[in-house]
C-alpha positions in Angstrom: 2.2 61.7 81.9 3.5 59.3 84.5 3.4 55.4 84.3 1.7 53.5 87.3 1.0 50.4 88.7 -2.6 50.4 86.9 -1.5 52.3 83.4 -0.4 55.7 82.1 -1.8 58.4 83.8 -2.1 62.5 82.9 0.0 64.6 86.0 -0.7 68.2 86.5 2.4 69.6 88.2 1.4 72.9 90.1 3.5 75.7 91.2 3.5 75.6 95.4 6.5 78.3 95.8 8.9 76.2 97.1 8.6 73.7 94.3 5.8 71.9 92.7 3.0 69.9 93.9 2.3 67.0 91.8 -1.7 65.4 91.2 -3.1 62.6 89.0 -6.1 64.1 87.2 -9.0 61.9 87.5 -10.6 59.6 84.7 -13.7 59.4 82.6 -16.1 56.9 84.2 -15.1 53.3 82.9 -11.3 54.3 81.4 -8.3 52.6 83.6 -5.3 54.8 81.6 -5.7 58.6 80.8 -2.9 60.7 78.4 -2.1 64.8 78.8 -1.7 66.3 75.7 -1.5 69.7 76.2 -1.9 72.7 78.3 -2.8 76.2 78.7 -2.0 79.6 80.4 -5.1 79.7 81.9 -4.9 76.1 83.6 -7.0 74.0 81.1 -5.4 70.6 80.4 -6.4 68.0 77.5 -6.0 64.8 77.0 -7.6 61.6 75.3 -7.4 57.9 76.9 -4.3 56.1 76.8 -4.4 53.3 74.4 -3.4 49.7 74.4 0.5 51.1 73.5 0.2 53.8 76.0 -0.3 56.7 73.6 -3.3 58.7 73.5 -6.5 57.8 71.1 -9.9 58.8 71.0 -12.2 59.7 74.0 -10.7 63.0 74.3 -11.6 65.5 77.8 -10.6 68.9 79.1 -9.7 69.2 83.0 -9.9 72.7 84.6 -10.0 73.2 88.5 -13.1 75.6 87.6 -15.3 73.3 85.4 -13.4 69.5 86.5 -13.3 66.8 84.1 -15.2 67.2 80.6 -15.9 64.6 78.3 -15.4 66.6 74.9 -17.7 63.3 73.0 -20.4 63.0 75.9 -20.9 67.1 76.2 -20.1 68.2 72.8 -20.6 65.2 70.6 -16.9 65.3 69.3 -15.2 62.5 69.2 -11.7 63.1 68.8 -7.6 62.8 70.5 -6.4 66.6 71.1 -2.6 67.6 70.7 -3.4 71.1 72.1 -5.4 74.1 73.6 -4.8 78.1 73.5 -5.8 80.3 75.5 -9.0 81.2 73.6 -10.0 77.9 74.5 -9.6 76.7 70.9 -8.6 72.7 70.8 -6.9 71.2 68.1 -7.1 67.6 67.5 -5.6 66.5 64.0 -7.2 68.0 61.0 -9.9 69.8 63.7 -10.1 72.7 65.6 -13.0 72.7 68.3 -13.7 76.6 69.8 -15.3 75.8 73.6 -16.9 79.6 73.2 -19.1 78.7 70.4 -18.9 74.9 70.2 -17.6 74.8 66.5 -16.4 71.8 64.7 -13.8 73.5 62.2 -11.9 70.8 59.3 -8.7 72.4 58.5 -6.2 69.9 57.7 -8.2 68.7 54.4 -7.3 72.5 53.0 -4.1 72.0 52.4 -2.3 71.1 48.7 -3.3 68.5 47.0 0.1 66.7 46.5 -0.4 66.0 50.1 -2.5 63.7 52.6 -4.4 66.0 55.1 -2.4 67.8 56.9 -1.9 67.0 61.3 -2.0 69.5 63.8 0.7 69.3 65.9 0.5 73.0 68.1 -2.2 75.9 68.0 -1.4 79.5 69.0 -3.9 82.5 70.4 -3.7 83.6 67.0 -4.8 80.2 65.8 -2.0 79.5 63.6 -1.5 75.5 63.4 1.8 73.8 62.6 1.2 70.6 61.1 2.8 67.7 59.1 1.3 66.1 55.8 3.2 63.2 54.0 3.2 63.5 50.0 0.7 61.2 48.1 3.3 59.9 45.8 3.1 56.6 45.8 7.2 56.5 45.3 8.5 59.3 47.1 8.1 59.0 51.1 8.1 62.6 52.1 6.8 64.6 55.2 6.8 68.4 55.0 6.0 70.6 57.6 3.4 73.7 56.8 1.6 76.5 59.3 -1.8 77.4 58.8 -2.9 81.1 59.3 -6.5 82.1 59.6 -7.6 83.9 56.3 -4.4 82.5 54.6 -4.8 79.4 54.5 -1.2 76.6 54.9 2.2 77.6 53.8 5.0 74.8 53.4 7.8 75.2 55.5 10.1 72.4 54.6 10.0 69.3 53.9 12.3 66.6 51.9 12.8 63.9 53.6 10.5 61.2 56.0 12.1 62.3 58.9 10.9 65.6 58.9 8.9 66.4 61.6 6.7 69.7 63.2 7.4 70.3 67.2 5.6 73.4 68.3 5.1 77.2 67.6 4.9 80.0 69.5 2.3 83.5 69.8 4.9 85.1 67.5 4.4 82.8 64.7 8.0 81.3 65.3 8.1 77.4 64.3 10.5 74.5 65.7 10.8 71.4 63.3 13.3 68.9 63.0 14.7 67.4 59.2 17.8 65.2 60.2 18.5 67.8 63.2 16.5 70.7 64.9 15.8 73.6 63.1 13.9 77.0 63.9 11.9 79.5 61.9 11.8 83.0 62.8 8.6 84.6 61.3 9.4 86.8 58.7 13.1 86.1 58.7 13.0 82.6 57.4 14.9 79.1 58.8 18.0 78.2 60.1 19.5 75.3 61.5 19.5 75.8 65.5 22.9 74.6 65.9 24.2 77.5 63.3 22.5 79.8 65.8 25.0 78.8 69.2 27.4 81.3 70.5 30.8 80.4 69.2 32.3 80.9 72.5 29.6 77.9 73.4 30.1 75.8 70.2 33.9 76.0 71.3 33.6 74.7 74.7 32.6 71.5 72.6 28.0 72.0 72.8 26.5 70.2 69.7 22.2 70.1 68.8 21.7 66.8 68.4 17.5 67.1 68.6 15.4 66.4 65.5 13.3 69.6 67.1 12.9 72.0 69.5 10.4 73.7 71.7 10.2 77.5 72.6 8.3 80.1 73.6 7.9 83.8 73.4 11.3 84.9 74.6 12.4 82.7 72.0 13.8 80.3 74.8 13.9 77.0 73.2 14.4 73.3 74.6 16.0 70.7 72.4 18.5 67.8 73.0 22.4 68.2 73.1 26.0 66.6 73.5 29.5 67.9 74.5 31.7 66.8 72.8 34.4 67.5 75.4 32.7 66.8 78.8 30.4 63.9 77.1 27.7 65.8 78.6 24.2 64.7 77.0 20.5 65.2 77.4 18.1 68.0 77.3 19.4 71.8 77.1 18.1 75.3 77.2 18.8 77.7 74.5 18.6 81.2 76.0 19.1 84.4 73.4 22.3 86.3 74.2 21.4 89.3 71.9 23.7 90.8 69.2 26.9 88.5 67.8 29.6 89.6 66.2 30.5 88.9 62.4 
């Protein structure tokens, strides 16, 4: 997303070689401001309009170079703001998933426990596991928990014991990032950890700290968060790549 003269506006950054070559995609007839929400590995981009603040609501559409601009209300009759796509073509917007293939409305966030409001999808998988957030319905306690949702399974609560936590993506493996007062990670099958615990000491000596409530990764388990040096003052966004077996 880029902000111009007229309003915010989705980018597509493409690949070239020698760097990348930058277009606007183009807008649904009568909308001045368009959001990008998500993409895919086989090119397909969504996105809803770009509100009054900027940030996208409603009038959601799918861009691909092979079928252009869709209106996902006007063709589909589903009116709705996506956060992502995989690469079955499965969109999830909020409590929805929408499959392109078979043009199926599926409620999913409405499943989840009933000490909780409906649970948000925040990222979808290709094995259409969701990670979503859900606040608790207590009427004292503000909490927001993070939970995946499996297929067949149903959701499972992740963690969760504060308002500030928060769900950031997921990955084909069924690995999570979230954030609770500092980025964590959960390994499928092997539980979480706090990302910061997970630095080469040789690295957390040379003075690197996670300061991200989050992170992102993918299926090499490379992950993208925010940090600080404490010696260099060094600060921004870093790359976390695995460096294999640590010793005790």
């Amino acid at each position: 997303v880029a902000n111009m003269a007229p309003g915010r506006r989705a980018i597509r950054w493409t690949p070239n070689g020698a760097g990348h070559v930058v277009e606007v995609i183009s807008l649904l007839p009568g909308e001045l401001a368009n959001y990008a929400t998500g993409v895919n590995n086989l090119g397909q981009i969504v996105g809803a309009r770009a509100g009054i603040l900027g940030t996208p609501y409603g009038f959601g559409w799918l861009y691909s170079d092979a079928v252009g601009l869709v209106d996902l209300n006007a063709a589909y009759g589903w009116f709705a703001t996506p956060n992502d796509i995989n690469d079955n073509g499965v969109i999830l917007s909020g409590t929805q998933t929408f499959d392109l293939a078979t043009a199926t409305v599926t409620d999913v966030g409405l499943s989840g426990p009933e000490s909780y409001n409906a649970i948000g999808g925040v990222a979808i998988n290709n094995a259409g596991q969701i990670l979503g957030n859900a606040t608790l319905r207590s009427s004292s306690l503000n909490i927001a928990s993070v939970f995946v949702y499996t297929p067949g399974a149903g959701w499972e609560f992740i963690s969760g014991t504060s308002k500030y936590t928060v769900g950031t993506d997921i990955n084909n493996l069924g690995d999570l990032g979230w954030g609770e007062l500092g980025a964590g990670i959960y390994f499928d099958g092997l539980g979480q950890y706090a990302l910061g615990s997970l630095l080469d000491p040789a690295t957390a000596a040379a003075g690197w700290t996670i300061t991200g409530n989050g992170c992102l990764l993918n299926d090499q388990i490379v992950v993208a968060t925010f940090g600080r040096n404490t010696i260099t003052a060094q600060s921004g966004a870093v790359l976390l790549t695995p460096a294999g077996q640590l010793s005790p």
